[in-house]
C-alpha positions as CSV (number, residue, x, y, z in Angstrom):
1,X,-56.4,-17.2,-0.2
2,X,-56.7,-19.9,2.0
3,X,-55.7,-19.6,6.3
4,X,-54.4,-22.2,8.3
5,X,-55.7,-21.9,11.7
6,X,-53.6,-23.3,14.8
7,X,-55.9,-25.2,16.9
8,X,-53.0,-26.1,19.6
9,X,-54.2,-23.6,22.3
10,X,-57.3,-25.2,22.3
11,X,-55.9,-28.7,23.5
12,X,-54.3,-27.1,26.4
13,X,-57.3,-25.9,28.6
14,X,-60.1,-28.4,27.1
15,X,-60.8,-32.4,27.8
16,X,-62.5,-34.2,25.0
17,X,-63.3,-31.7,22.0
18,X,-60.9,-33.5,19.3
19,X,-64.3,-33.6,17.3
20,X,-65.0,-30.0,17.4
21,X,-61.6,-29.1,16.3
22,X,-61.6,-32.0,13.5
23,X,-65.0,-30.4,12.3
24,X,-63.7,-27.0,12.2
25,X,-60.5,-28.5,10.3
26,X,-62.9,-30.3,7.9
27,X,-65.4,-26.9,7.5
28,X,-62.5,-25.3,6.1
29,X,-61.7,-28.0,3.8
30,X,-64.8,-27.5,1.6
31,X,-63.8,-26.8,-1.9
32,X,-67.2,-25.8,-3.4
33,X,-70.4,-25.0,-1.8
34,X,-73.5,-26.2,-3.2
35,X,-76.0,-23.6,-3.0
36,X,-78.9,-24.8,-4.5
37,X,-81.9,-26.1,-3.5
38,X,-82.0,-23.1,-0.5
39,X,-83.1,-23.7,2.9
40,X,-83.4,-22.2,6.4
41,X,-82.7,-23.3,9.8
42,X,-84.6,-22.7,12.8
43,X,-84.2,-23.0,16.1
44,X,-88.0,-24.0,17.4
45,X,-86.9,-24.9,20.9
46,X,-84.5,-25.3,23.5
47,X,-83.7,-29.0,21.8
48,X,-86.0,-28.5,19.2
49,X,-84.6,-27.4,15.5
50,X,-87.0,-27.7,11.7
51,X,-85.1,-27.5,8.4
52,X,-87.2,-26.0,5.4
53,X,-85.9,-26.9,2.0
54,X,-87.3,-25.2,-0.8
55,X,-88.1,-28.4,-3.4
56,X,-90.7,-26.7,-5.7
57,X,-91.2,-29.4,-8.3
58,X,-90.5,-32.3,-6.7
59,X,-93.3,-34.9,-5.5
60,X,-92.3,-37.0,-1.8
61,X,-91.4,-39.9,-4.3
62,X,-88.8,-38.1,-5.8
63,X,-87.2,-37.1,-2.5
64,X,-85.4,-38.8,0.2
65,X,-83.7,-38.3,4.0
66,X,-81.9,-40.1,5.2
67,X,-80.0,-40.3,8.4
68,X,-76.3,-41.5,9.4
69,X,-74.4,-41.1,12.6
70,X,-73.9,-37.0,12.6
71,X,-75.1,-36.7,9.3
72,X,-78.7,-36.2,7.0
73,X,-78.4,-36.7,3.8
74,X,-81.3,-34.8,1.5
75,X,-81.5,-35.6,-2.5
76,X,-83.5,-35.6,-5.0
77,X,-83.6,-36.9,-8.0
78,X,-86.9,-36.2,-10.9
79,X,-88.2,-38.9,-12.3
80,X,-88.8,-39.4,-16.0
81,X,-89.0,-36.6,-18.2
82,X,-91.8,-34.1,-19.9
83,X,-92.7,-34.5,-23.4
84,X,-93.5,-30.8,-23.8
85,X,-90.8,-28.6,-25.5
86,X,-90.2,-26.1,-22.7
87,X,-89.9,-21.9,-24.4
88,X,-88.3,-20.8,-20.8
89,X,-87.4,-23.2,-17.7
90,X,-86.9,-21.1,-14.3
91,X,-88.1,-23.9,-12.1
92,X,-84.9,-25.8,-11.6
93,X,-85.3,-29.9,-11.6
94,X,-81.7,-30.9,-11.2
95,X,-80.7,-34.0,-9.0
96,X,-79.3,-32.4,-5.9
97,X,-77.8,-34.0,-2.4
98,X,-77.5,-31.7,0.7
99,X,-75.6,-32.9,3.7
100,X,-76.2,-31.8,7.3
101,X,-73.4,-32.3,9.6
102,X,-75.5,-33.4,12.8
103,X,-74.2,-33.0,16.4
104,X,-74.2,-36.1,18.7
105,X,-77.6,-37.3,19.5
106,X,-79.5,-35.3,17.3
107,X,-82.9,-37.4,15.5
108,X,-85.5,-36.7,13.0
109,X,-88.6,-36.2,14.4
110,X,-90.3,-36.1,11.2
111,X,-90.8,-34.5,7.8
112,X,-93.5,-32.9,5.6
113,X,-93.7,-31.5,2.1
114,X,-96.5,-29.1,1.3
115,X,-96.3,-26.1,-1.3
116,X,-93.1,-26.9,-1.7
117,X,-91.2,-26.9,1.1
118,X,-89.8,-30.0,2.4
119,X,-89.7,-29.3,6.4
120,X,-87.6,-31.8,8.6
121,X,-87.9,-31.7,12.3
122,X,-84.8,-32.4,14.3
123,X,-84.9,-32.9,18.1
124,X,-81.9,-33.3,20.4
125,X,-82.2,-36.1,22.9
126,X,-79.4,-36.1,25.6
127,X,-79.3,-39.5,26.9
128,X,-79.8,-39.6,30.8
129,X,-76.6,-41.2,31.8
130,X,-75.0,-38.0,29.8
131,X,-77.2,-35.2,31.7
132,X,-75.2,-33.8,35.0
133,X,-75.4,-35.1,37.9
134,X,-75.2,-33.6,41.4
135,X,-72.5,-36.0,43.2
136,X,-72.5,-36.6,46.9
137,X,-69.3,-35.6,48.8
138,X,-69.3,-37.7,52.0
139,X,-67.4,-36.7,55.3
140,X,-65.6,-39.0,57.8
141,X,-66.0,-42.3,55.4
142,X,-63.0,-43.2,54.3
143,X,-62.4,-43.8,50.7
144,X,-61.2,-47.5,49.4
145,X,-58.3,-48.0,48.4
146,X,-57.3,-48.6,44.8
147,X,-54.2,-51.0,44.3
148,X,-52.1,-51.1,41.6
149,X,-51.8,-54.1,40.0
150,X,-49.0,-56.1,40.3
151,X,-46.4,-56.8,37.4
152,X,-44.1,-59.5,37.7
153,X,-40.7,-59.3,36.0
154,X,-39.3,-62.3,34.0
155,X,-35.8,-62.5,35.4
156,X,-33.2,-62.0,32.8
157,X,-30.7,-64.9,32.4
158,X,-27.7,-63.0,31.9
C-alpha cells in the first residue's frame, strides 16, 4: 500500500527547501531496494562522515567511485572468470551499483579497501560566503534609496 504525503504545509512557513521536499517525493518513489553489497554509515565528525562497503572478493581494479553533483555512485564489476568448478559459492561476485544521494557540498575525502571493506570518507565543506554572518545594524545613517525603474508605455494609436 502505497501513501501519498501532502507536502503543502511545508511551503507555507519555509523559504527555499523545494529540494528537500523533491527528495522526500523521490525517496518514496523507489520501487526496489537493492540490498546487497551491505554497508554502514558513520558519522565521524561534526562535518566528517566514512562509508564502509562490504566488497569481499573484489580487488581496487574491479571497483569504482565516482562522484556527481549530490550523488556517489559505487559498482563493481569482477573481472574474467575462474576456471575451477565451484561445489558451493556463498561469496557473492555479482556486478552491483549503489548510489548515495549526497547533500550540497558534500566531497570525497578519500577511499581505502583492506580485508574487504571498501571505506569512503566524505567531508562536508560549507563554502564561506554560505556560513552566517553577523550583519551590522547602523543608527542615524540613512539608508539609499532604491528607485524603481522606469517603464515607458507605447501610446496606443486608437
Amino acid at each position: 500500500m502505497r501513501t501519498a504525503y501532502d507536502f503543502t504545509p511545508l511551503f507555507r512557513s519555509s523559504i527555499g527547501f523545494d529540494r528537500i521536499v523533491d527528495l522526500l517525493e523521490n525517496a518514496s518513489r523507489v520501487a526496489t531496494v537493492e540490498n546487497w553489497p551491505p554497508y554502514d554509515i558513520v558519522k565521524t565528525g561534526e562535518n566528517d562522515y566514512r562509508l564502509t562497503m562490504a566488497v569481499a572478493g573484489f580487488s581496487e581494479d574491479e571497483l569504482t567511485i565516482t562522484q556527481e553533483p549530490n550523488m556517489l555512485l559505487v559498482s563493481g564489476e569482477k573481472s574474467g572468470d575462474d576456471d575451477g568448478q565451484y561445489l558451493h559459492r556463498g561469496i557473492a561476485g555479482r556486478a552491483f551499483q549503489r548510489r548515495f544521494e549526497l547533500a550540497d557540498h558534500v566531497k570525497v575525502a578519500g577511499a581505502s579497501l583492506m580485508n574487504g571493506l571498501l571505506t569512503i570518507a566524505l567531508k562536508h565543506e560549507i563554502p564561506e560566503e554560505m556560513k552566517p554572518r553577523k550583519i551590522e545594524i547602523s543608527s542615524g545613517a540613512p539608508m539609499p534609496k532604491i528607485e524603481a525603474p522606469k517603464v515607458e508605455a507605447e501610446k496606443l494609436a486608437a
